[in-house]
C-alpha positions in Angstrom: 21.0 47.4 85.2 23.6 48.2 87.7 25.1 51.6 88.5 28.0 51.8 90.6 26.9 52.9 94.2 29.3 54.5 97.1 29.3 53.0 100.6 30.4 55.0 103.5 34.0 53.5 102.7 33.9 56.5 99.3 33.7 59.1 102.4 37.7 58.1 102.7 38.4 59.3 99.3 37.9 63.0 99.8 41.6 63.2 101.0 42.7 61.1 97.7 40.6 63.5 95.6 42.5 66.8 97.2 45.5 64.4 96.9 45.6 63.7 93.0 43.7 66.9 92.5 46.7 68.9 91.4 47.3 66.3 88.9 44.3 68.2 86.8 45.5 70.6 84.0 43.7 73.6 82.4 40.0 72.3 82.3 39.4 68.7 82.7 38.0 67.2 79.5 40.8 67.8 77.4 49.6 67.9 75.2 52.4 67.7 71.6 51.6 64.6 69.8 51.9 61.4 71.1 54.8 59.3 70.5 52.8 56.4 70.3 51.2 57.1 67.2 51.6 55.3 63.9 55.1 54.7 63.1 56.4 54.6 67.1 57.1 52.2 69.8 54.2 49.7 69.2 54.1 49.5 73.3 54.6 46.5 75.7 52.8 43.1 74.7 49.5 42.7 76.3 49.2 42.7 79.9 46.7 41.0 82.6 44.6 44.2 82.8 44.3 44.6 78.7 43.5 40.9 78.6 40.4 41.2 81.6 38.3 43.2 79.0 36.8 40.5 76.7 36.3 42.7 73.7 36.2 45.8 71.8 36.2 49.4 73.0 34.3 52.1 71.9 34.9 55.2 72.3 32.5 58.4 71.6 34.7 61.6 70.9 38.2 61.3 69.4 39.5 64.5 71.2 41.9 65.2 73.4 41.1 63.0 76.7 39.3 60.3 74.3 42.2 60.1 71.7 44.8 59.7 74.6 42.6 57.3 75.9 42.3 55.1 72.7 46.6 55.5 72.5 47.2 54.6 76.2 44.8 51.8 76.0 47.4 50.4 72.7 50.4 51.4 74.7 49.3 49.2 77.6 49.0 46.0 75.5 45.1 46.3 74.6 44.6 44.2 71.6 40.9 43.7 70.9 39.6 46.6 68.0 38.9 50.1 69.3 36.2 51.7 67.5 35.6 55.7 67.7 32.7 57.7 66.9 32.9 61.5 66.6 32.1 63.8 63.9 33.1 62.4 60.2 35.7 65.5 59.8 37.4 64.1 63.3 37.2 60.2 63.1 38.4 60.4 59.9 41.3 61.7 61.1 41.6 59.3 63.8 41.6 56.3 62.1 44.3 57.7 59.2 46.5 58.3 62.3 45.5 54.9 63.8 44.3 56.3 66.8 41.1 54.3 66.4 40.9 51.1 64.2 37.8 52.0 62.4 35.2 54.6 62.5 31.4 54.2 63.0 28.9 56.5 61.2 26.6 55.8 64.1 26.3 55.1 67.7 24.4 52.2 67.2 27.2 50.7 65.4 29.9 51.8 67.2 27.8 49.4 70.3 27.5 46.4 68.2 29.8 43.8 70.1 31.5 46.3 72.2 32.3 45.3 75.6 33.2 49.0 77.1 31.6 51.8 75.6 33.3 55.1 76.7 31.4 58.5 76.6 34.5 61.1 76.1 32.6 63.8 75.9 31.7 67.1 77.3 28.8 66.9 80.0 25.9 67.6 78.0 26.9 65.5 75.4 27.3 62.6 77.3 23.7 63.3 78.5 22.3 63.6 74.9 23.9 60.2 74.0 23.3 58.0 76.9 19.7 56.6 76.2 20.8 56.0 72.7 23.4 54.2 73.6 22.1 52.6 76.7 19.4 51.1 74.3 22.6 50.0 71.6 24.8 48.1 74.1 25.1 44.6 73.7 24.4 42.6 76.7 27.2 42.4 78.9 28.6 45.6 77.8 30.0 48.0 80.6 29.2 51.9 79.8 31.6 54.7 81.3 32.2 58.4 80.8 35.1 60.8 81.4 32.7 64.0 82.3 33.2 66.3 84.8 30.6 65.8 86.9 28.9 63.0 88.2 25.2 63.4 89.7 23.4 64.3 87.0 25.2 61.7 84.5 24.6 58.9 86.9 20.7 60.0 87.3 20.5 59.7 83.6 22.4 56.5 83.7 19.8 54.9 86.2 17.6 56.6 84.2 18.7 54.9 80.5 19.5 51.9 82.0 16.2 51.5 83.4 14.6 47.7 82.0 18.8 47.0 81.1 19.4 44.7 84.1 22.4 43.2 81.2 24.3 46.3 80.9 26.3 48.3 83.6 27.3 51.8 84.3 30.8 53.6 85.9 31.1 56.8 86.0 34.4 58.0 85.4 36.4 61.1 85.2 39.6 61.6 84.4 41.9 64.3 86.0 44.0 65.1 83.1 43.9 67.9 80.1 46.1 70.9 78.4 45.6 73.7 77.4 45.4 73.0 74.1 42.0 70.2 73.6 41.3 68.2 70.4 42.9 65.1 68.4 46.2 66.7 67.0 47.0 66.7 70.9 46.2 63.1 71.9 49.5 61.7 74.3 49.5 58.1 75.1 50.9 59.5 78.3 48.7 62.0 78.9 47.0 59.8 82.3 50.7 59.0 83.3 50.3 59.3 87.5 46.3 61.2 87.2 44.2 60.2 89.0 40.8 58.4 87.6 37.6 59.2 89.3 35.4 56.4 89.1 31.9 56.4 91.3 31.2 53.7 93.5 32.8 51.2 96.8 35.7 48.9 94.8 34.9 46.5 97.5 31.5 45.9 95.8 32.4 46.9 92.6 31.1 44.4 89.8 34.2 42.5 87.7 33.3 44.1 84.7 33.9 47.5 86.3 37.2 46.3 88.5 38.4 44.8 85.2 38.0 48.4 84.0 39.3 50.1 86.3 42.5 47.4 86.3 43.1 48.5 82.6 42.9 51.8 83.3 45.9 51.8 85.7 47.8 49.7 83.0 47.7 52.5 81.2 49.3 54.9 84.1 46.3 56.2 86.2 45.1 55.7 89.7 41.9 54.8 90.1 40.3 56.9 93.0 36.6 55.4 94.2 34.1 57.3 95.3 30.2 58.6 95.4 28.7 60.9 92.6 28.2 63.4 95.6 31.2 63.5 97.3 32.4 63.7 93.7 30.7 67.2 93.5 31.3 68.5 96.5 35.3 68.1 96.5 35.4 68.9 92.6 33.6 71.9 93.2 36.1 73.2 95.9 39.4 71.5 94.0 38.6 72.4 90.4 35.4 74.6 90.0 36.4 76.9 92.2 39.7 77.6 91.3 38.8 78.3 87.5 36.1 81.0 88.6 38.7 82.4 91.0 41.0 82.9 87.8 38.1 84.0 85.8 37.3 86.9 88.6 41.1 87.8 88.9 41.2 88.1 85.0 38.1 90.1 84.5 39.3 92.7 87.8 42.5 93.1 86.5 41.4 93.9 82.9 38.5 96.5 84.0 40.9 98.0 86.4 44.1 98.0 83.7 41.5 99.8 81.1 39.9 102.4 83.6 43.8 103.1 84.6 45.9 103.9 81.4 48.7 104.7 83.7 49.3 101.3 85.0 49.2 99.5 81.4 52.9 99.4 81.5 53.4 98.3 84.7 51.3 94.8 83.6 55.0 93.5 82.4 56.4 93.6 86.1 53.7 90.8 87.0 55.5 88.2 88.2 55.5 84.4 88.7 52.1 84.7 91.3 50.1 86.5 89.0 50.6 84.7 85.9 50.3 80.9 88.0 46.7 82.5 89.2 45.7 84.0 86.0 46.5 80.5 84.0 43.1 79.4 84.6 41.4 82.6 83.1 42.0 81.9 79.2 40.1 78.7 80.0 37.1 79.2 77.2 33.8 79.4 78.3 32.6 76.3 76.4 34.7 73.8 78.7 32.8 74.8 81.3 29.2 76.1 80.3 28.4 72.0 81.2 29.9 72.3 84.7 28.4 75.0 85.8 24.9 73.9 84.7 25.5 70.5 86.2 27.2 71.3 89.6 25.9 74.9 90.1 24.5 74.2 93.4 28.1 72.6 95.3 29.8 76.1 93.0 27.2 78.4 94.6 28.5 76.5 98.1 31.8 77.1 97.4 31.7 80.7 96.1 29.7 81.6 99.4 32.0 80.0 101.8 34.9 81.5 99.3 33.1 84.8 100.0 32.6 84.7 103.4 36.5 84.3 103.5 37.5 86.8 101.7 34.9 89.1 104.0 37.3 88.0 106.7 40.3 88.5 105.4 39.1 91.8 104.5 38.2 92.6 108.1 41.6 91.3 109.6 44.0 93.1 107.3 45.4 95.2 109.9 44.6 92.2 113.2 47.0 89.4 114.4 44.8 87.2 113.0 45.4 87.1 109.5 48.7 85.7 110.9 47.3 82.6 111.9 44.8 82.4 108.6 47.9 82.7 106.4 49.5 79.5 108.8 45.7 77.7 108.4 46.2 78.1 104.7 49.9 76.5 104.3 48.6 73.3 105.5 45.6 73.2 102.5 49.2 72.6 99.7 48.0 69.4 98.0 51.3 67.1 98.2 52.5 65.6 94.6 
């Protein structure tokens, strides 16, 4: 068993997380449909990176982030058979639009011979599945994820893994999605320029998981290195907070819009600041019930320091001071 482990070199990558942060659309698990699918530009021939992976890739959960994946992995020159496992309803659909080459009705069989395994799931999925995968995997085999949050998957990793010293675990996570989630939204170029959050020092990083990471960036994104903690922490401030920000916004402004039936038509003169803050709030619960439960403690951080804040601002609306928070604040933009 190895799992990926950060050395004080991942404490540098806070400032590439804020960096490639904004990269991150609505939610991060799951844009129109992909020009690369069947009957499109086939892609480039197979590059270095697509020929470092010695086999076939399987991925669990044909959606949105794991159906782009399985197009930008073709579009990048990967030849060797991707297999996809999801339910029947989906896969079928992902192998008649050749998203996938075949389906497997399990997980053990989507394992058999693999040589990544890739858990695009939500959270608590990837949780359910990991000892049952962990005990498929062929030797060799490299197992990754695209979750949102790191700790707890890569406890359960160390955990699965456990008696497996021939198998390996990355954690990953991708910053990309859209609004819109599920296969009949898969892009090939949906990790064009986003970064890919992958836990552990590159410098010690095992060639299985640097050969990963190598195809990953043939396929657009920039693998970011880093600790499962320091993961948390910045994701929590970056990403978490910002959708419960949203959420509150929404929820005020419809309690006070219905307890105020005179300003109902005044909600058309919102302008381009409202509707950027309230983008978050039609997020559905579902993409992030997982998060929550598996970060809540870094969220409860953030909230409190987001809180005390907001206490201050409160306190210096009429002082000099809010001058200089509004100057503090400029210098937070995350550049592109």
């Amino acid at each position: 068993m190895r799992i990926g482990a950060a050395s004080g070199a991942a404490a540098r990558s806070w400032w590439a997380l804020a960096r490639w942060a904004r990269r991150g659309r609505a939610g991060c698990y799951h844009p129109p449909v992909s020009s690369a699918l069947p009957g499109s530009d086939p892609g480039p021939s197979p590059s270095p990176a697509s020929r470092a992976i010695p086999g076939a890739v399987a991925i669990f959960g044909t959606g949105l982030i794991g159906g782009s994946l399985a197009l930008a992995l073709r579009r990048s020159g990967f030849r060797a058979p991707i297999v996809g496992w999801d339910r029947p309803e989906v896969i079928a659909r992902a192998v008649e639009r050749g998203v996938v080459d075949r389906a497997a009705a399990r997980p053990e069989d989507a394992c058999a011979g693999a040589a990544v395994i890739v858990l695009a799931l939500p959270v608590g999925g990837i949780l359910d599945l990991l000892p049952r995968v962990a005990a498929a995997a062929a030797p060799g085999a490299l197992i990754t994820d695209t979750g949102s949050t790191k700790r707890r998957i890569v406890a359960a990793a160390e955990a699965a893994l456990r008696g497996r010293a021939d198998i390996e675990f990355l954690g990953g996570h991708p910053m990309a999605g859209r609004a819109n989630g599920g296969l009949d939204h898969a892009d090939a170029e949906l990790f064009s320029g986003a970064a890919w959050l992958l836990t552990g020092d590159e410098a010690s990083a095992s060639p299985a998981a640097r050969a990963w990471a190598r195809q990953l960036e043939a396929t657009g994104a920039r693998p970011i290195w880093t600790a499962a903690e320091l993961h948390d922490a910045a994701l929590a401030r970056l990403s978490h907070l910002p959708q419960l920000l949203s959420t509150a916004l929404g929820l005020q402004i419809a309690e006070e819009f219905a307890a105020h039936a005179d300003w109902e038509p005044l909600r058309a003169a919102a302008g381009p600041g409202a509707r950027d803050m309230l983008r978050l709030a039609a997020s559905p619960y579902a993409l992030w019930r997982d998060i929550v439960l598996t970060n809540g403690d870094e969220i409860d951080a953030a909230l409190t320091r987001c809180q005390q804040t907001l206490d201050w601002l409160r306190r210096n609306l009429r002082s000099r001071e809010l001058e200089s928070a509004f100057a503090a604040a400029a210098t937070a933009i995350i550049p592109k």
